[in-house]
N, C-alpha and C positions, 0 to 999 in steps of 0.2 A: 539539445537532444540528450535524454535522460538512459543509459545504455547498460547493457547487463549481458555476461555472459550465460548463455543456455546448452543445454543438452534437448535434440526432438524427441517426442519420445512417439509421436505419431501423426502423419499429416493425412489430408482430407481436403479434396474440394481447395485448393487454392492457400489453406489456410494449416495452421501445425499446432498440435500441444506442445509443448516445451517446460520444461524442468529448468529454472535457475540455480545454477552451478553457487555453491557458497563461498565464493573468493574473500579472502580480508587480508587484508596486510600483517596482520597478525596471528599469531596461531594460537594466543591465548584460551581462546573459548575453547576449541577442541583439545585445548591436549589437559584443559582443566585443572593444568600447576600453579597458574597465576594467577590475580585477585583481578586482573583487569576488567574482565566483565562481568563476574561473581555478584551476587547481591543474599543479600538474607530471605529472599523468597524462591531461590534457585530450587528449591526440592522441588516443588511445583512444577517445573516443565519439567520435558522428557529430556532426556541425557541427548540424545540427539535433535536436533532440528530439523521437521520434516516442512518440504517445498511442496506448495501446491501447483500443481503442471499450470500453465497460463495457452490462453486459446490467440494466437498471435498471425497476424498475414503472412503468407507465404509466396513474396515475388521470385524470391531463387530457389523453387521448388527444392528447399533442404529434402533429406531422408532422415527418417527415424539411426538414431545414434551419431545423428553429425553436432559437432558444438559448434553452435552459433552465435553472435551477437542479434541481443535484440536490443530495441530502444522506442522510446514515446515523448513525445513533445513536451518541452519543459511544461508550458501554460498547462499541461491536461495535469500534469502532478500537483501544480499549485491548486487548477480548480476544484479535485476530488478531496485535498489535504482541506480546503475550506472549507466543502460538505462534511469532511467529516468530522471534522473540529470544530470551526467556528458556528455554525447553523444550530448543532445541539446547544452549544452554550450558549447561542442568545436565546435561543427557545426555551431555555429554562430559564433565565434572565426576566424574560418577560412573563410569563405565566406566574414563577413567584415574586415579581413583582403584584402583578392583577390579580392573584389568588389570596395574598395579604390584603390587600384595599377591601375585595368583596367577604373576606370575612370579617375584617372590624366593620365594615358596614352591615352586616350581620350580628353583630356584638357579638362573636366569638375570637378567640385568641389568633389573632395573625401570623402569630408562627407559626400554626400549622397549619392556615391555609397558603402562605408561603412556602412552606413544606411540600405540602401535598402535592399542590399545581406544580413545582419546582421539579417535582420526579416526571410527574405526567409531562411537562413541558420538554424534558432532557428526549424522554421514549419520544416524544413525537416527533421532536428534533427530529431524532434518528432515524425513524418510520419515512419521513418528508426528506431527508438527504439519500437514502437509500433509491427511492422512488425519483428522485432528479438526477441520479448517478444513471440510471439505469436509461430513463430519457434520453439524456446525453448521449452514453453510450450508444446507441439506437442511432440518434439522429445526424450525429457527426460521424462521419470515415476516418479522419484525421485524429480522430483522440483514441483509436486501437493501437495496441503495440503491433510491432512489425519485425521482419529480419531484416537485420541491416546486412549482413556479409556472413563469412564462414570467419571462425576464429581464424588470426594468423601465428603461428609458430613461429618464434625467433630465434635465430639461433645464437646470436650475440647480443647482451643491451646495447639499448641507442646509443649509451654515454658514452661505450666505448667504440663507434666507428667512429673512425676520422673523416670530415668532412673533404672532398677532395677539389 
């Protein structure tokens, strides 16, 4: 189970939007003094990092401003990470492989019908992983995120109770 802390930001019908809370171990990114996760295309985003609410079940009827844990089944992260990844790149894989062949068999320059098919292959990819995510989503119950519990507040770390 893959789990994250949230904030609700409004429930409905059984089910909550929720807001992921930006927790890191580090405080590099926001406080912006340290090169940790700095890169030379950082102008490009916005100085902030906006969360998009996520539509998640709601067994412990939360309310709007409670922080929650949510979580989703490992295998559902591994299968969408492979729609999203792997599927475009064979799709492109193949098309400019077959886009090359039919243009030398064409007597034109295979590089760019390798080319061509190779972009058209990547978008389709992505057209056909987008459309079986969506499927998915639909047909299984079990691959929605859910609330796992209400955060807990601690008021000591673990490390330091002593076992009794």
């Amino acid at each position: 189970m893959i789990e994250q802390t949230a904030k609700v930001v409004s429930t409905q019908h059984g089910h909550a939007w929720v807001l992921p809370l930006n927790l890191t171990n580090c405080n590099t990114c926001s406080n912006k003094t340290g090169l940790g996760c700095s890169n030379a295309l950082s102008f490009l985003t916005s100085s902030k990092a906006k969360s998009e609410p996520i539509y998640v079940q709601n067994p412990l009827h939360a309310k709007p401003g409670e922080a929650v844990v949510i979580g989703t089944q490992g295998n559902t992260l591994v299968m969408y990470s492979l729609l999203a990844y792997l599927l475009p790149l064979v799709s492109m894989l193949v098309f400019a492989i077959l886009g090359g062949q039919v243009f030398q068999v064409l007597n034109l320059p295979h590089e760019a019908g390798a080319t061509l098919a190779g972009v058209a292959g990547l978008i389709s990819g992505f057209k056909v992983a987008n459309w079986l995510a969506k499927r998915m989503h639909h047909a299984n119950e079990t691959m929605h995120p859910v609330i796992l519990r209400h955060t807990e507040h601690y008021i000591y770390p673990a490390n330091t109770v002593s076992q009794a």
